[in-house]
Each structure stands twice: as C-alpha cells, then as structure tokens.
N, C-alpha and C positions, 0 to 999 in steps of 0.2 A: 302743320305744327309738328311734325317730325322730323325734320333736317336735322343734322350734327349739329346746326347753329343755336335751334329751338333748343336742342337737348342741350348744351355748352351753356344757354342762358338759363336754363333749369335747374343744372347742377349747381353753377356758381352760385344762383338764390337761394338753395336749402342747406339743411343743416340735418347732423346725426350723425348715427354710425356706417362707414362704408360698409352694403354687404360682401360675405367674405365668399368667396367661391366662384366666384363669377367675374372675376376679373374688374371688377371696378376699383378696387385699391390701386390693383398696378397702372390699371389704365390712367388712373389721376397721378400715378407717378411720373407714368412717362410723360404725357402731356406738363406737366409741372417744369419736368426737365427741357423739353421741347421750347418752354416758354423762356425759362432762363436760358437758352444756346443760343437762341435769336437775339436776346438784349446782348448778349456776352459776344456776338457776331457785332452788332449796332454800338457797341464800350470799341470794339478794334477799331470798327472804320473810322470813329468821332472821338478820338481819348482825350482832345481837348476840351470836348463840350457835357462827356461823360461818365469821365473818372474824375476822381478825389486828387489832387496834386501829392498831398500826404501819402495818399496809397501808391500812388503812381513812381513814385523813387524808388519804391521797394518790390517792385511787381520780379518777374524771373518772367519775360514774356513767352519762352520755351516750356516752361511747367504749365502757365496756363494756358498754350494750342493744347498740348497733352491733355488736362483738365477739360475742355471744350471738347476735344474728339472724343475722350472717351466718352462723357454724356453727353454726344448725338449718339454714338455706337450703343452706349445703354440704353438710351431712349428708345432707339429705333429696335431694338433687341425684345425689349418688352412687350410692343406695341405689334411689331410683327408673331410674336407667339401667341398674343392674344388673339389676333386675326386668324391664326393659322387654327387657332381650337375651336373658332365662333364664340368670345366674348368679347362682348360691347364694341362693337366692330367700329363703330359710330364715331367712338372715342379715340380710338388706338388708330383710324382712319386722321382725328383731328391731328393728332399728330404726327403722323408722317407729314402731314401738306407742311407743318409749321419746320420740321425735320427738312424737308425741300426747297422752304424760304430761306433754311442757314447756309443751305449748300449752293444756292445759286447766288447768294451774296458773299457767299467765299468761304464761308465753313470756319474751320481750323486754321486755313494759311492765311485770311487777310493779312496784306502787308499795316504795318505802322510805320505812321509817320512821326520819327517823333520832334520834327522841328515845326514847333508854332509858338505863340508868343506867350511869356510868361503871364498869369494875374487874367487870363481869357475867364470868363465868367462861364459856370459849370454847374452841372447838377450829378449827384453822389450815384450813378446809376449801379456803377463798379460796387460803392458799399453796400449798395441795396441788393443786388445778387449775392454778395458774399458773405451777407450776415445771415440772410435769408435763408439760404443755404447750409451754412454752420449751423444755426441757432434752431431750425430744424430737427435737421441729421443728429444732434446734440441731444437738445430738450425733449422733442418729440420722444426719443429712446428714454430717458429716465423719466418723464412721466408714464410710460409704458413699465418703466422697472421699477418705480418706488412710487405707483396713483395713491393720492388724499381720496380721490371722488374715485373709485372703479369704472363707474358707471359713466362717466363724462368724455364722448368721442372728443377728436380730434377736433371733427368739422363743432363744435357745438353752436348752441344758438349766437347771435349776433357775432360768429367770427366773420364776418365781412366789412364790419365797421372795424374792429380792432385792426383789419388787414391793410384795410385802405387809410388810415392814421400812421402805420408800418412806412407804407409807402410813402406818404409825403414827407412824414417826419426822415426819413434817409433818404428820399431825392433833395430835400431842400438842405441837404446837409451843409452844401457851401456859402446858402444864404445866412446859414444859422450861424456856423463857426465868423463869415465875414462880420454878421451884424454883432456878434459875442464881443469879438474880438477889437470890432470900433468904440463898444459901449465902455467894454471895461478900461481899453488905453484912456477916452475920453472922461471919466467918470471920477475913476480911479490911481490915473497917473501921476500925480501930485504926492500919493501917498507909498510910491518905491524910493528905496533907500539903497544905496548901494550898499552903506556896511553892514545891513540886514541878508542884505539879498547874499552878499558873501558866505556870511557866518550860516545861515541855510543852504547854502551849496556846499561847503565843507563838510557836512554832517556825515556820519554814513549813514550808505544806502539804507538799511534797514530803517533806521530811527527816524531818517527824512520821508520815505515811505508810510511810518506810522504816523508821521505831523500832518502830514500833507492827507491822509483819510480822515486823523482827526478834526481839524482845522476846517475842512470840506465838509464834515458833517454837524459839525457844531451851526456852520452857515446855513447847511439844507434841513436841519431841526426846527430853527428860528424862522427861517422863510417857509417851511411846510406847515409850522403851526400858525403862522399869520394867513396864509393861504385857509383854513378853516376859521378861526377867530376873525378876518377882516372881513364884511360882508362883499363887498368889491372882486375882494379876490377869491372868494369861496365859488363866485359866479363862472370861472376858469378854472379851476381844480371840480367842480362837480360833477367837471366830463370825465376826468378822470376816475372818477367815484362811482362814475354811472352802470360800469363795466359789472354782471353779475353772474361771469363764471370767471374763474382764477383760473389761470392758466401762462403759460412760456409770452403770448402774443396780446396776454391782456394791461401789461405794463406800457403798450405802444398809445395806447390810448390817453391821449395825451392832448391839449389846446395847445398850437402853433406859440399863441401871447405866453403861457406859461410857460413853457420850455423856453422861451428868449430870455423870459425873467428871471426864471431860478437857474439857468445856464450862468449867466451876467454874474447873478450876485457868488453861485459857490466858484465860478472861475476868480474872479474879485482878489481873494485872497491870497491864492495860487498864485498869481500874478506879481502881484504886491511882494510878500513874501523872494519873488525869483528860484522858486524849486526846480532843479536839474531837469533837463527835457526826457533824463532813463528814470527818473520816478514819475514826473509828470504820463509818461507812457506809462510805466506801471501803475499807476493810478487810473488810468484811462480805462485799462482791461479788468483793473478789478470792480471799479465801480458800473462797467458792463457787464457784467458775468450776474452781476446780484440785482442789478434794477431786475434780467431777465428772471432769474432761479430765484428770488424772493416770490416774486409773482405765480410760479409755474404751479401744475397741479401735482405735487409734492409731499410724503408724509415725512417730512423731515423738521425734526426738531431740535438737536444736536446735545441733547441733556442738557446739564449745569451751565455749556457755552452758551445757550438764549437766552441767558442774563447777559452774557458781552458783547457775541453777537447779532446783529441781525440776522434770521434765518426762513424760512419759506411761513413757518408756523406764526411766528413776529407778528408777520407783514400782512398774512392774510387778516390776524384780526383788524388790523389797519382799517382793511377794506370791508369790515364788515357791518352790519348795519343791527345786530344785537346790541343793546341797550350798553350794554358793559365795556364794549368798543367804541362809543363813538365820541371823537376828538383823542384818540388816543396812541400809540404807537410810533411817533414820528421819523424818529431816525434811521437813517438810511444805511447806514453801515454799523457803529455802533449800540446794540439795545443798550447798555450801559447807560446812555444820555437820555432815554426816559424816564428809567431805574432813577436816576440821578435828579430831575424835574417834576417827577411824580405825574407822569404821563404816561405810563405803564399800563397796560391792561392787569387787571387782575380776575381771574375769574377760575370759579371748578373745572371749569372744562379744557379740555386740552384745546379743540376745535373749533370756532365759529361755525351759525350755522347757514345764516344767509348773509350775501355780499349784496354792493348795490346805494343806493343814495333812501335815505327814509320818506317814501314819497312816493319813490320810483317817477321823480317827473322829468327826466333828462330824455330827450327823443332820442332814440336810437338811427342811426344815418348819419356818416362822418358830417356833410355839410350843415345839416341841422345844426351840429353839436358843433362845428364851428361857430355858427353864428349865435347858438342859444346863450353864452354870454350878456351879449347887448339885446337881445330879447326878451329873457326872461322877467316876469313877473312876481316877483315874492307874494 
C-alpha cells in the first residue's frame, strides 16, 4: 500500500490545502507539468486526431517545441531538487518516469506531419492543455491575489468532478462545435438574410462587438431562465447548480445535453445576424474570460459597474442557495438585463453565504451527474 502508485491514487482522491514545506506543492507542480508534456508529445505525433483545426492554423510550431522543452526542463528541475533535499521522493520519482515517456517518444523534436485529410474527426486535446494551463497559471494567481473565501485551498472538496467535466467538456470540443454548428445551419438557416447580414458586417467594430454580446445575452437570459422555470430542463442545469465551492474550475461543471442546447440557441443569432469572424473571435474570448472569472473565488465587485455588468460578486449569488437568491441573477454578460426583468437579487448583504442546490440531492461523481438527469426523482 505504499508504492508511488498507491500514493498517486491517494492524492488524486483528497482534497485541502497542500502542506507548505515539504515539497508537496512543487512536487504536484512538476508532476502536473510532466502530465501535460506527454499529451503535448501525444498533440505532435497525432495533430490530426488531437488538435483543434481552428487552433491548428494558428500554431508557430517553433514556439511550442520551445514551450514543451522548457516544461520538461522545469518539470524535471523541480522534481530533481526535491529528490536532491529528500522530499516526497515518491512524487518527484513519479515524474521523472512520465519526463522519460516524453523523451523516448521524442520529446521536443517530434517531427509533424502536416499532410492528412481535411474534416478527419478529432478531439480538442491541444485545447484542453492550453486552457488548462492558461486558466491556471491565470486564475489560480488572482484568486490567491484578491480571495472572497481566504480559507478555500486550491485542491478543495469535489475538485475532481469539476476537473473531469473540464476534461470532457474540451476534449469533445469537436463534437460540440460539429454538432452546434449542424443544428443551427439546420434549424435556423431559413431565417439569414443577406441584407441583414450585410448591414451587420458594415458596422464598426466596436458597436458590432457590443450587438453581438448583447444580442447573445438577451438569448442566454431567456434560455438560462427556462432552464430553472422549465421542470425538464431544470433536471440538466441542477448539475450545474450542484457545485458547492465557487471557484476558476467550477463553472466546467456543466451536462454534455445543456451545453449542446444553450451552445445552439446563443450561437442562433450570431449566425442569422452574419457577424464578422474578428468580432465573432472577440466575442469568443470575452465570453471565455467571464464564464471562467464570474465563477472564480474572487472579492470583486466593481462598484456602480454590477449594475451593468456581470461580475464575480453577480454571479456567485446566482449560484447560491440563500432564500433571496433563488431563481435569480441570469445574465451572462450584462447585469443590466435582470435590473431590466426584475430578476435581480436584491439583498443587505454584499455576499451569499452558501452555494449548492436546496436539497443538496445532486450526487457528486461526473458520471452520476451525467446520468442523474434521466434518473432523477422529484
């Protein structure tokens, strides 16, 4: 019961704060790193079966050997000072071997191929280390710089559901964009106009920029509030709800069906409309940036602006399950359009105090909570 493997399946099952002093933070760094170099080895040899086509155009494949070398050279840097002092030998051991799996499958230099056939069916592995990695390296730092909860580690409880939700929702990324992307030509194709689509392409940038958030969020208001009002659909959003620390990784938590639905209906209009592919991109990153930082464990509340906008403080009463909060908060980008519907929270307190579903009956464990949909019992 002692092997690095025993200990590897120990750690990943618990939750709390890394202790500090004994090498166990970096050892879980380096090992972390160790884990993305080998997929990021496994993205070179396979880029038709494991990158993103979208990402894939834009790559600088010279920056990322560079990027790859140097986190084996950090990984391995860590993991070897840890060993060299006597901490956690076990760990900093587990990663060298995975640091020796990149190297004998080519490390840095795998060559790429890059002639294979267009429309090869793929999964987002490339996005799933690069987000992962960003949003990290990112978030992890400002809730360390500006914590709501002091007290709430990294690791906290149920981050292994939120993590493995992470992971499917951006490996299936190509299923999700193909299947998006048939529903709304299919659904919705009837109703593009070209002399709309024109007069929306002409705008400027900024003002198309602002239509195109608003426009997406008037849709994700309407569908997020049917999503509680509809009983049907409540059964699929309650995984989402179920989540009871806020946090950068707890917005991933998310059902496969609802993400295709409400993906569908705010892409819809986008669509319809024909907005620019350089706002449709900017729109991409900004409504990324706040699904993640609305969520995050965050004191931020932005004064007088959380009447307009959505902001970390919003959102969490969203998710919270105090009396004064519930059915409330909807939009996604604009506070304004609650303000506006009278779905607003209003309450003394700046804070919510507990998050979570009133009940607490949602099981905890991705595939549960996959399937608790069609199981549950009211």
């Amino acid at each position: 019961m002692n092997n690095p493997l025993d200990k590897l399946n120990r750690l990943s099952e618990s939750h709390g704060a890394l202790q500090t002093g004994k090498g166990m933070a970096s050892g879980v760094i380096a090992l972390g790193l160790a884990i993305l170099c080998l997929l990021g080895v496994l993205a070179f040899h396979f880029p038709e079966y494991l990158t993103t086509p979208q990402l894939r155009q834009s790559y600088s494949v010279p920056v990322l050997r560079q990027l790859l070398y140097w986190s084996l050279v950090l990984s391995g840097g860590i993991a070897l000072f840890n060993i060299v002092r006597g901490r956690v030998r076990w760990l900093s051991l587990s990663s060298f071997v995975l640091i020796g799996v990149c190297l004998l499958l080519g490390g840095s230099k795998v060559e790429v191929d890059p002639n294979f056939p267009d429309h090869t069916p793929y999964i987002g592995l490339d996005w799933f280390i690069l987000d992962l990695l960003g949003s990290t390296l990112i978030f992890v730092f400002v809730e360390k710089l500006w914590p709501l909860r002091k007290d709430q580690p990294v690791f906290r409880p149920e981050w292994q559901t939120d993590f493995q939700h992470f992971i499917v929702n951006h490996l299936l990324v190509g299923f999700v964009l193909l299947a998006v992307n048939l529903l709304v030509h299919k659904l919705f194709g009837w109703a593009a106009k070209d002399g709309v689509q024109a007069w929306v392409q002409d705008l400027p940038f900024g003002v198309a920029l602002f239509l195109i958030i608003l426009v997406a969020d008037l849709v994700q208001y309407w569908t997020h509030r049917a999503y509680h009002e509809v009983p049907l659909l409540w059964r699929l959003h309650a995984v989402h709800h179920s989540v009871k620390s806020m946090d950068w990784m707890a917005g991933s938590r998310q059902h496969i069906l609802e993400l295709l639905i409400t993906r569908t209906l705010v892409l819809a209009p986008i669509f319809v409309l024909g907005f620019s592919k350089d706002v449709i991109d900017a729109y991409i990153v900004i409504v990324g940036f706040q699904a993640v930082f609305n969520h995050a464990n965050v004191s931020v509340r932005l004064g007088p602006l959380r009447y307009v906008i959505v902001t970390p403080n919003f959102h969490h009463w969203h998710h919270s399950q105090d009396d004064e909060a519930i059915d409330k908060n909807y939009a996604a980008h604009f506070a304004f359009l609650d303000h506006l519907f009278g779905t607003a929270v209003q309450s003394d307190r700046a804070w919510p105090k507990d998050y979570g579903v009133v009940g607490d009956y949602v099981p905890d464990g991705f595939w549960k909570q996959f399937l608790f949909p069609f199981r549950w019992k009211p």
